[in-house]
C-alpha positions, 0 to 999 in steps of 0.5 A: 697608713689609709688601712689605719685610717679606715680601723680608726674611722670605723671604730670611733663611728662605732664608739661614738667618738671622734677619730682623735679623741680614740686614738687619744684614749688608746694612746694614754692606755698603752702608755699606762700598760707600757709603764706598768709592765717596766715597772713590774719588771724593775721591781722584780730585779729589784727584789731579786738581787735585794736593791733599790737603784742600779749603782746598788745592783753594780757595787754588788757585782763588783764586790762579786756578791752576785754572778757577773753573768747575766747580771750584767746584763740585768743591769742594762735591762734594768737602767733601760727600763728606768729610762723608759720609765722617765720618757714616759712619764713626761 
């Protein structure tokens, strides 16, 4: 922790900001990265099976329009990435 504390002083000195307001600004960026590569990956589960919402991608399994494996899997994939989404966003 000292280490991170001494990188965060440094840098912050170097940027001319104070050490909250740079660990502040980096914590928003990864943050917004975070929520860009979820939701990139939703939408990419979303296009490939043609859904808009997990109880869409489960009836087709169930109706075994898709492969039971790995869409089942894909499935929890893709509701934790909705809820990561939501934790997020708040």
């Amino acid at each position: 922790m000292r280490e991170s504390s001494q990188l965060i002083e440094k840098v912050s000195r170097s940027l001319g900001l104070s050490p909250d307001e740079l660990v502040e600004r980096d914590l928003r960026e990864y943050l917004k990265a975070r929520l860009r590569a979820a939701r990139a990956e939703i939408h990419k589960i979303e296009a490939r099976y043609g859904v808009k919402k997990p109880d869409d991608l489960e009836q087709r399994i169930r109706e075994g329009r898709v492969e039971d494996h790995p869409t089942w899997v894909e499935l929890i994939e893709y509701e934790n990435l909705l809820d990561q989404v939501k934790k997020i966003q708040r």
